[in-house]
N, C-alpha and C positions, 0 to 999 in steps of 0.2 A: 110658576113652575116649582120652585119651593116649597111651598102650600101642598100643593100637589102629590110631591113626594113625601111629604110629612116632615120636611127640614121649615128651620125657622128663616123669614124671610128678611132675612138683615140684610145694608149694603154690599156685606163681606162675603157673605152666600148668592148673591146677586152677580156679584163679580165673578166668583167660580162657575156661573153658569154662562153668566157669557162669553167668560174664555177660555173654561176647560173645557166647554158643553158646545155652545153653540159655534164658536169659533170654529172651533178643531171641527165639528161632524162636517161646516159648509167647506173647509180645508180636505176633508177626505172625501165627499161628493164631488167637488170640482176633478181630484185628481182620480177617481172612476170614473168618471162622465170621458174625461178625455180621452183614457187608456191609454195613457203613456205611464209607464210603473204599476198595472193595477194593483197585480199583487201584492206590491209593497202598500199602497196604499190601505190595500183588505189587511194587512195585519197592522199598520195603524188603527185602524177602526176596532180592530181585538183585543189591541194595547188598550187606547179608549174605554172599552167594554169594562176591562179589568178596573181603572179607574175607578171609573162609576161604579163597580160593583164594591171597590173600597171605600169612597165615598158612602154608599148609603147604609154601609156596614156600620161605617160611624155613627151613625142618624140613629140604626135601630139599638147598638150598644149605648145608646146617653138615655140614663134613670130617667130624665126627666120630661123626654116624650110621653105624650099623652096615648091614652090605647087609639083612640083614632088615627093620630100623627104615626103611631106605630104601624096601625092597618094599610094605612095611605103606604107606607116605607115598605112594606113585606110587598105588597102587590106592585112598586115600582122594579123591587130588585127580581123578583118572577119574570115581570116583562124584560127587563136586560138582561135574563138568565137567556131569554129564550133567544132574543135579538144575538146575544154571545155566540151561539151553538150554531147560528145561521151564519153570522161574518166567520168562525171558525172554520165551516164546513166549504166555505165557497173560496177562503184562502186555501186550503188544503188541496181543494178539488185545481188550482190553478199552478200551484205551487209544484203540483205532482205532472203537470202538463196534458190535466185530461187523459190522463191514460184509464185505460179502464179492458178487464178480461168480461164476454160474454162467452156462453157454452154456445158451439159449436149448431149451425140446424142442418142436420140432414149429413155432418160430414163427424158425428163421432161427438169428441169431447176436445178437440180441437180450439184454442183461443183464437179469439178474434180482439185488434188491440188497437185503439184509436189515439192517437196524437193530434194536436193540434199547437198554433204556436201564431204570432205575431208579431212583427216589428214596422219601425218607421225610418223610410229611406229616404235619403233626402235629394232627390233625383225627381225630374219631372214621370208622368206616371205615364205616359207613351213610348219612353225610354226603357222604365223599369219594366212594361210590358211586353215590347219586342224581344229583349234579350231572353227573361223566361221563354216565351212564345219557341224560341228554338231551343229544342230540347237536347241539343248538342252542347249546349255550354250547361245544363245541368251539371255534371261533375265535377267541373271547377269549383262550387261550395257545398256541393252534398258528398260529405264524405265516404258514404258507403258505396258509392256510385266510381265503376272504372268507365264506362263508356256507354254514351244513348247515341243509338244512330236510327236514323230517317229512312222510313222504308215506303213513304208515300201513303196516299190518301190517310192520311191521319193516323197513321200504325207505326211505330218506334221499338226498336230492339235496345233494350235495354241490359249493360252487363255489370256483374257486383263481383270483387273477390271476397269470399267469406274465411272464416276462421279452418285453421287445421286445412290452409293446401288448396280449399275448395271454391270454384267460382262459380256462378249464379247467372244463369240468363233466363229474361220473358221478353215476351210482346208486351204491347201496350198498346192503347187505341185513344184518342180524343175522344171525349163523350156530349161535348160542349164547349161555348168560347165565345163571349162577347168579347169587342176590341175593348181594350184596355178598362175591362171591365173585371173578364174571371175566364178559369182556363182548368176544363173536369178531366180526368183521364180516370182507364180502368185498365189491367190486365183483363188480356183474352182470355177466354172460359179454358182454354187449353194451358194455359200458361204452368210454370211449376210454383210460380210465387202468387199468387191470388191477393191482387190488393186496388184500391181505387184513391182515388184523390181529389182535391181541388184545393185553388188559391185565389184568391178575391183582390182584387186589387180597387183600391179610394182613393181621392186626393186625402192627405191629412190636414186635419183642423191648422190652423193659423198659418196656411200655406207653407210648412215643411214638407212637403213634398210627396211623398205615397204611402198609403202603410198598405200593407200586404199582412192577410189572414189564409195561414195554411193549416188543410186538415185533411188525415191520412188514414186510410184503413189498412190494414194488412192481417192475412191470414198465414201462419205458418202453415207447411207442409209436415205429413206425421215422418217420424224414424228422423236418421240421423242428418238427415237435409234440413228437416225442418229445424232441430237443433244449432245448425247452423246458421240460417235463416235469422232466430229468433238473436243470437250472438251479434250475426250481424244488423240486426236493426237497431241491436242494446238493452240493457234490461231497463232504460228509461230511455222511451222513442219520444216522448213529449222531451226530454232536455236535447234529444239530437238534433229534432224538428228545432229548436232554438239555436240549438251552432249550428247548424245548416243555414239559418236565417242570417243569425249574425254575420258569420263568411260573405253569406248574398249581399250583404250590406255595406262590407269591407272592397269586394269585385267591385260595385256601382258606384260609390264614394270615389276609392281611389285606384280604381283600375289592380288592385291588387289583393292576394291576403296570404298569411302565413297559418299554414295551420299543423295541429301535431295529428300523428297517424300513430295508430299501433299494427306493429306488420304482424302477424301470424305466431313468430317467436318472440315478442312482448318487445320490440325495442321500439324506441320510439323515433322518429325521426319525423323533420320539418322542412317544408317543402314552398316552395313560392307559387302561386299559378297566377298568371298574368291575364288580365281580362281581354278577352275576345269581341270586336265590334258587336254591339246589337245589330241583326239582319232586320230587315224593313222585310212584313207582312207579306206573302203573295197577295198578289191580284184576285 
């Protein structure tokens, strides 16, 4: 590998690649493969990058490389130029919580805004499933959430208080649901809030217990509803989708969680919600 790059292949250079180089990259695929910390792991890997782009910087600034050993070093650090800009773009893209605006089809110029978010709970995954499964304990950790109630065959009234005085209510419909597998919903075509979802739920790797992947649509509404809307989801729905998660994880854990609220005139205040039985599945 040495050779390779156009550095000279001494014990001392040998050493820096098996434990700057090779160590560390099978340290950073183990801890992607898992997906516990990716993120952090993907900017390990950018840290990395940097490294070896210092590394070979040295190689190409010493006189005494050969023009080949030189060619060999220029086409090594291209390749980790480009490798860089890829671990760069896919920490970024995760770091931001997937968020992301599309223009509007058919309804204007109107954003559509996807969040997405994961964690691992360490509860058996029939457990963690029923309680989701009733969408009445949803606002015990979704903060934007004042109250989901059951309106049968799969239809749920769902209510939000929004900024500036104003509350929020839609339908909601099941669209799908394996047991203790995944659980789809959409608002009804009527609805004021236009948004769709799902949550997957797995055992987690080395038997800790469930990890749960959520992922959200929402369309605002136009004028000043939608402005509200959009307040109330945040201007980062991928970091809310994560404290939504984390709370879910504090409820299952220890029956409890503390979390801060911001009310309408910016104060904050902290509140206990106590967890609610999981309801076992109709028939």
């Amino acid at each position: 590998m040495n050779r390779l790059v156009g550095a000279k292949d001494t014990p001392e250079n040998r050493a820096v690649q098996r434990w700057l180089g090779g160590a560390r990259e099978i340290a950073a695929g183990i801890g992607i493969e898992t997906r516990r910390g990716t993120t952090g792991w993907l900017w390990a890997r950018v840290a990395g990058d940097a490294l070896d782009l210092t590394l070979l910087s040295l190689v190409l600034a010493d006189p005494r490389r050969r023009p080949d050993e030189r060619r060999r070093a220029t086409a090594a650090t291209a390749a980790v130029l480009g490798v860089t800009a890829a671990d760069i773009t896919a920490a970024l893209r995760l770091s931001r919580g997937a968020v992301r605006e599309t223009r509007g089809r058919g309804t204007g110029d109107m954003a559509e805004i996807e969040a997405k978010a994961m964690i691992t709970v360490n509860r058996p995954i029939g457990e963690v499933f029923r309680f989701w499964h009733d969408l009445e304990n949803l606002p015990q950790f979704m903060a934007h959430l004042q109250s989901v109630r059951s309106l049968g065959g799969g239809r749920s009234r769902w209510r939000a208080k929004a900024p500036v005085g104003m509350e929020i209510e839609w339908e909601a419909e099941i669209t799908g649901e394996e047991i203790d597998e995944f659980i789809a919903w959409r608002s009804v075509p009527s609805a004021t809030v236009q948004n769709s979802g799902e949550v997957r739920f797995r055992p987690a790797p080395g038997g800790r217990g469930t990890e749960i992947r959520v992922l959200l649509h929402y369309r605002p509404p136009a004028g000043k509803l939608g402005s509200a809307v959009a307040k109330l989801f945040g201007e980062e729905p991928g970091q809310q989708v994560r404290d939504d998660l984390r709370r879910f994880k504090q409820v299952m854990e220890t029956g409890e969680v503390v979390r801060s609220e911001a009310s309408p005139e910016g104060t904050r205040t902290r509140r206990l919600i106590a967890q609610r039985p999981a309801q076992p599945l109709p028939a």
